[in-house]
C-alpha positions as CSV (number, residue, x, y, z in Angstrom):
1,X,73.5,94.9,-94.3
2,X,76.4,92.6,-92.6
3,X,75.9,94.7,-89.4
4,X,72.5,93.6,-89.4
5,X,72.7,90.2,-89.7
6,X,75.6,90.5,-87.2
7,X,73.1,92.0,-84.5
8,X,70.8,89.1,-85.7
9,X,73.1,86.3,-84.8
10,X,72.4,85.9,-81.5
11,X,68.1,85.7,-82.2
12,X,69.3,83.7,-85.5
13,X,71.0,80.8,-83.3
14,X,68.6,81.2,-80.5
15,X,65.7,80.3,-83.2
16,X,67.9,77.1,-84.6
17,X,68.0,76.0,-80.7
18,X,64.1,76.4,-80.3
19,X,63.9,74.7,-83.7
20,X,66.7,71.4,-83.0
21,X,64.8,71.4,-79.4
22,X,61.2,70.8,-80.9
23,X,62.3,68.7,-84.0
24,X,64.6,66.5,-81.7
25,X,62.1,66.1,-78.7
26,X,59.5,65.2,-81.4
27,X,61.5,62.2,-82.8
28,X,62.6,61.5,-79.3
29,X,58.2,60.9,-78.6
30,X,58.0,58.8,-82.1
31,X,60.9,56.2,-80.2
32,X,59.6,56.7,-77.2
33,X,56.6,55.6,-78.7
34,X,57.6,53.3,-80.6
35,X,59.2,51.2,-77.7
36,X,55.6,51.5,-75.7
37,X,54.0,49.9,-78.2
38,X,56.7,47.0,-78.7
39,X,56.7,46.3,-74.6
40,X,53.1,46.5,-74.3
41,X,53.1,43.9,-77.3
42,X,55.5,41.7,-75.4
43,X,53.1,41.7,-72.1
44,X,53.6,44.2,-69.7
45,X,50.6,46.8,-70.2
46,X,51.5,48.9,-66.8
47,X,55.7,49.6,-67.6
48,X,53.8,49.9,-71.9
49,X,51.5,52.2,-70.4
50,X,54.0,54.5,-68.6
51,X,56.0,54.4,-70.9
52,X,53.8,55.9,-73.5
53,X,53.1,58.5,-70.8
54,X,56.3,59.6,-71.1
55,X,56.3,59.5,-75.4
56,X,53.3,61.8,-74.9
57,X,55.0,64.2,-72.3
58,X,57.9,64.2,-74.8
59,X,55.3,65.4,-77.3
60,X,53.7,67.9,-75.4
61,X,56.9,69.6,-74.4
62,X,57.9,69.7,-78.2
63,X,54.5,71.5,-79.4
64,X,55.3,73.8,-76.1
65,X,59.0,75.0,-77.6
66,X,57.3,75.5,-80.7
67,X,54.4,76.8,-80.3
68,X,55.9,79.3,-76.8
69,X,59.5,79.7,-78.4
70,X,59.6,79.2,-81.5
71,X,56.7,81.2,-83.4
72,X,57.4,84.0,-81.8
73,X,61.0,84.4,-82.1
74,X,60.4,83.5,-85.8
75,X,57.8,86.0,-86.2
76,X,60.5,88.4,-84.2
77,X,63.2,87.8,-86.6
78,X,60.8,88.3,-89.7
79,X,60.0,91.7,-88.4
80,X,64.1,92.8,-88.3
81,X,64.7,91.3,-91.2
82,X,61.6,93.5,-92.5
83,X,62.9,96.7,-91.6
């Protein structure tokens, strides 16, 4: 059993990165966001408006990890553990 989840380590900390990655690029959109909002409130539409661009790129990269990354390494690790 231990040299299992020894040989595991490695996918184990590789699916916490993926995980950090997405939950951390995800709250890095939400401020992102959340700054867009508060310039375009204060007048300038065009820097708002990029700006919210880049909340969204932030998000789309975040569903990537987890949905490219994440899912499947999970679904890897299941199996081992399976077995």
């Amino acid at each position: 059993m231990t040299t299992t989840l020894l040989e595991l380590l490695p996918e184990l900390l590789e699916l916490l990165v993926f995980g950090l990655g997405s939950v951390g690029l995800s709250v890095a959109g939400l401020y992102i966001e959340r700054f867009a909002l508060a310039t375009v409130e204060s007048g300038h539409v065009k820097l708002g408006a990029w700006i919210g661009f880049m909340g969204v790129m932030a998000f789309y990269f975040a569903y990537l990890m987890s949905t490219d990354k994440f899912r499947p390494k999970l679904a890897a690790v299941r199996r081992r553990l399976a077995e």
